[in-house]
Phi, psi and omega in degrees: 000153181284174187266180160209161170231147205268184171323302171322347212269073163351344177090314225316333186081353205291316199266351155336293197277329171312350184274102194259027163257001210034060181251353166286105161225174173275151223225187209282285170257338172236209188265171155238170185241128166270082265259313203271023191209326185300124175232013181077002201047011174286130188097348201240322214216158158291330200247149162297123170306282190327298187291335160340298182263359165327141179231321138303009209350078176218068172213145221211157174267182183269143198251332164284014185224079160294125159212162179285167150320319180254023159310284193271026134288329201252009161262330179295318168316339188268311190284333186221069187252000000 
């Protein structure tokens, strides 16, 4: 499932350059995740980066974009092909 980022979100910038789909940009008032570019980092990391350096920790998954691993292993395959 994609990430999401919640209310909470400072602005910080911290988790931008950690995404290694650019699927993280800045949104009106906080950043956003883009659900079609978002992989949980499966394929690139064990873990979601973004949230590792979250310092708000308020990014979460999204319970509307459910996908399996290997759902988000073969859009990571797709995005960097």
């Amino acid at each position: 499932m994609a990430l999401h980022i919640t209310e909470e979100c400072t602005n910080c910038d911290a988790c931008v350059p950690e995404c290694p789909n650019e699927a993280i940009s800045e949104g009106d008032m906080i950043y956003v995740i883009d659900p079609e570019r978002c992989t949980e980092c499966v394929g690139a990391h064990d873990e979601p980066q973004c949230m590792l350096v979250c310092p708000a920790d308020c990014i979460e998954p999204d319970p509307e974009h459910q996908e399996s691993e290997d759902e988000l292993r073969a859009k990571y395959e797709r995005l960097h092909a």
